[in-house]
Steps between C-alpha positions, in 0.01 A plus 500: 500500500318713781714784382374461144166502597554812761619706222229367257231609755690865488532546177132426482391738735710772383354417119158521654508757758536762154277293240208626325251412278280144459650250633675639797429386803324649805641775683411302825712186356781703426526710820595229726564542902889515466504772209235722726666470808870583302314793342381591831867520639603717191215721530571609871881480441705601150161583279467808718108409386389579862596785507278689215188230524524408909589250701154351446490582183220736577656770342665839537763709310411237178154324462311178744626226316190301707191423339407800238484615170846463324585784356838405248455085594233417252226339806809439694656124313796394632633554151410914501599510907834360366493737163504812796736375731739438155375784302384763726273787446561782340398848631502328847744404775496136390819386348608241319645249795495691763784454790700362215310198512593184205286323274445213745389774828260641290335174405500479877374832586196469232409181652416627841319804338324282330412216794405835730309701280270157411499433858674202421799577797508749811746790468 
């Protein structure tokens, strides 16, 4: 039973972490401790993300993913961080997954964006 309910909470999250529209529900619900801190791991490691926006995401090669005015991520929602991360941005050095990334590391990865850049976790 706990492992029906483990991959119920999942399948949740994952549904939620890339909703839009009325009736979704808060960013801060959705990005919860473990999916920040997992994002945080594939952000330094196989994203490669640190190494265009900085360790602290303060910026660099690509843009400060801290607090400023999204450029491509619509007042930077979890749904439009995830939309870059998945879609990337054309006429830039932002591609689609970067590092090779899956679905599930880029839910991740768009999570800790998110939690940092609304001062909502530490890089």
């Amino acid at each position: 039973m706990a492992i029906g309910l483990i991959a119920a909470a999942c399948t949740l999250t994952t549904r939620r972490v890339g909703a839009q529209g009325a009736g979704a529900p808060p960013d801060s619900v959705v990005a919860t401790a473990s999916l920040i801190n997992a994002g945080r791991a594939v952000y330094h490691g196989q994203g490669t993300c640190a190494v265009c926006h900085g360790q602290n995401l303060e910026g660099g090669i690509g843009l400060a993913l801290t607090a400023h005015e999204w450029k491509d991520a619509k007042g930077g929602s979890l749904a439009a961080i995830l939309g870059v991360i998945t879609k990337g941005v054309g006429g830039t050095a932002m591609v689609a997954h970067p590092g090779g990334i899956n679905d599930e590391q880029a839910r991740q990865v768009a999570a800790y964006v998110w939690a940092v850049s609304h001062s909502k976790a530490k890089p």
